[in-house]
C-alpha positions in Angstrom: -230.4 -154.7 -198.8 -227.8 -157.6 -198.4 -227.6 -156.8 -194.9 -231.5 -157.0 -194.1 -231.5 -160.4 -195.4 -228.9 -161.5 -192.6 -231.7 -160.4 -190.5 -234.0 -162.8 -192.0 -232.1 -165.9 -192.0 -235.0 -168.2 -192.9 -235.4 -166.2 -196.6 -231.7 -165.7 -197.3 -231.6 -169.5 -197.1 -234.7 -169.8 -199.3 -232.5 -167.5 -201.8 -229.2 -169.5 -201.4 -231.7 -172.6 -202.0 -233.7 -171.0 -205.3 -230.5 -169.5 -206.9 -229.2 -173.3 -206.3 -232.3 -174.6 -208.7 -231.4 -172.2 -210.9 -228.2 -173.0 -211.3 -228.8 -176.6 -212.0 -231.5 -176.0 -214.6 -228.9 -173.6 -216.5 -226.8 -176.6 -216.3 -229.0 -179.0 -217.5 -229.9 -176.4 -220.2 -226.4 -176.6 -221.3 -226.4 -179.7 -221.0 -230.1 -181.1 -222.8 -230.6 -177.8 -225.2 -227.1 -176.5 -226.2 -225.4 -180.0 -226.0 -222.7 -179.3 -223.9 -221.5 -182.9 -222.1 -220.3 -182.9 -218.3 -216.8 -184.1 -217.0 -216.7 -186.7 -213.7 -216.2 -182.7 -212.2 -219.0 -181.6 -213.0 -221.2 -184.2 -212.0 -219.5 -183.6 -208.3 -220.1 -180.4 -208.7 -223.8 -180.3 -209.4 -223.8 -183.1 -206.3 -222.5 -180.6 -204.2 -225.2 -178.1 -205.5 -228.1 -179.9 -204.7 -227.0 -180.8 -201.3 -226.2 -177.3 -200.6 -229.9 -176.3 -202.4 -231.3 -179.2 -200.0 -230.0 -178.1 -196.7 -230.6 -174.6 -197.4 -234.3 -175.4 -198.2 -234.5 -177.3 -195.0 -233.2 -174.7 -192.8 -235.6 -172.4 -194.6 -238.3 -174.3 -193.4 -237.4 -174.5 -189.8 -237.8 -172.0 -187.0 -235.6 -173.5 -184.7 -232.1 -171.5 -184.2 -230.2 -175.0 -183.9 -231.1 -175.8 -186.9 -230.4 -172.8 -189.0 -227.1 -172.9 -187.3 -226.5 -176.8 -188.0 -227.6 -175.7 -191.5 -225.7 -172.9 -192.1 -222.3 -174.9 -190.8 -223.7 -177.5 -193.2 -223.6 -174.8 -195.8 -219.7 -173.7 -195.1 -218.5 -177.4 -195.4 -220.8 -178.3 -198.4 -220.0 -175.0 -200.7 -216.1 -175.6 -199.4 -216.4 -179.0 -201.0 -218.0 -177.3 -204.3 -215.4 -174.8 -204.7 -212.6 -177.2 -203.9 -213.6 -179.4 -206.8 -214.6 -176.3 -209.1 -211.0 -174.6 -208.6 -209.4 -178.1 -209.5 -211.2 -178.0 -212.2 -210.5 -174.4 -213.2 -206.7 -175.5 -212.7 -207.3 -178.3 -215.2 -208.3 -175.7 -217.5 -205.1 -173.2 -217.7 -202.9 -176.1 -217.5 -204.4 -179.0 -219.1 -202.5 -182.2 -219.0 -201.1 -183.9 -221.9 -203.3 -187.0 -221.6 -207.0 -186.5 -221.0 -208.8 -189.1 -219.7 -212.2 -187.8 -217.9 -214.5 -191.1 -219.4 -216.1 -192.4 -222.0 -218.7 -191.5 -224.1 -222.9 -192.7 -223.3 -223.2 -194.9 -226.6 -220.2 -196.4 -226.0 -221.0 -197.3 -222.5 -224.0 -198.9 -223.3 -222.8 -201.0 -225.8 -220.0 -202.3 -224.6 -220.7 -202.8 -220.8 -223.8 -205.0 -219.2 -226.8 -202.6 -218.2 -225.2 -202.9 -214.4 -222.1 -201.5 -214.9 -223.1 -198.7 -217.5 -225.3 -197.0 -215.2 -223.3 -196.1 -212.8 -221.4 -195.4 -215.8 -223.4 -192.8 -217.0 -223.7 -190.6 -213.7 -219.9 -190.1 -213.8 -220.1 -187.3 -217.0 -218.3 -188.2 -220.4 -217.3 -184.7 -221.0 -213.0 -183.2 -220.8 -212.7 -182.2 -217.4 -209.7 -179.4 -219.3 -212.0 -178.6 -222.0 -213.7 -174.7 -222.1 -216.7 -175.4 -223.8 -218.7 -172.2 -222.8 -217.5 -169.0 -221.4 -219.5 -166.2 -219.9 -217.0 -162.6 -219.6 -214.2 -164.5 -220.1 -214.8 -167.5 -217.1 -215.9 -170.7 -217.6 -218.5 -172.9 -216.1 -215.8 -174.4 -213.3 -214.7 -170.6 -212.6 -218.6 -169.5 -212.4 -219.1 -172.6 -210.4 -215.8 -171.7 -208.1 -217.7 -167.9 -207.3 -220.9 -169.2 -206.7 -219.7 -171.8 -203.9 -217.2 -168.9 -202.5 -220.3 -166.4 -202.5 -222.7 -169.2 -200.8 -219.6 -170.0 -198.4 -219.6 -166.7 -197.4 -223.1 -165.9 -196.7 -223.2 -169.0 -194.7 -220.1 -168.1 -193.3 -221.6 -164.6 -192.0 -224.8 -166.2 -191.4 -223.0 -168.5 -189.0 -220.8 -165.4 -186.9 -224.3 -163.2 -187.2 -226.4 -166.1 -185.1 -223.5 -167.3 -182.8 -223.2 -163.5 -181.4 -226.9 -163.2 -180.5 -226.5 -165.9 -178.1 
């Protein structure tokens, strides 16, 4: 079944977009409903999520082979970013440093800082980048992150070879 949706490149990038979505609503979940906090990695992570969710959604749309090609190349860089970030953070994890210092927390940034400097703030995460706060079979959120960016590398990756041999 995998391999019939490399011949329909236009849906498998409308899945790598829609399981992107889904991703970031289980991480706002975590974040709004269970009260989990992000690190500064995380935030760069869930950057790198929805511009991977945005150019797979665009190459979705389009018909034209440049495009899905451009996109999927787009894809490979974007997801290589993603995992890059998400296996520092999965270092950080088994070998946490002795002095953690990942930000500061949302009350505290408002208080202390004018309006103009805490926003900016704010979009960096307050969270320990070396905390495990929630684990899933025995990986946490960076590790799940890391195998969903390799995965979505990879499809892009085959995606990529697939088009570039029917020319």
């Amino acid at each position: 079944m995998l391999l019939n949706l490399f011949d329909a490149p236009r849906r498998l990038m409308a899945l790598v977009a829609l399981g992107c979505l889904l991703l970031l609503a289980f991480g706002l979940y975590l974040q709004h409903v269970v009260g989990l906090e992000p690190c500064p990695m995380c935030i760069v992570q869930r950057y790198a999520l929805v511009l991977v969710a945005i150019v797979a959604g665009l190459s979705a749309l389009s018909a034209r082979r440049n495009f899905l090609i451009t996109g999927a190349s787009l894809l490979v860089l974007l997801s290589g970013f993603g995992a890059f970030v998400a296996a520092r953070q999965s270092f950080l994890q088994w070998y946490p440093p002795e002095i953690v210092s990942c930000g500061r927390d949302f009350y505290g940034m408002i208080e202390t800082f004018p309006l103009k400097r805490a926003i900016p703030m704010i979009f960096k995460g307050s969270g320990d980048c070396s905390a495990i706060d929630w684990t899933f079979l025995g990986g946490s959120i960076a590790n799940w992150s890391f195998v969903c960016f390799v995965l979505i590398g990879a499809m892009a990756l085959t995606l990529l070879v697939r088009q570039a041999r029917q020319r």
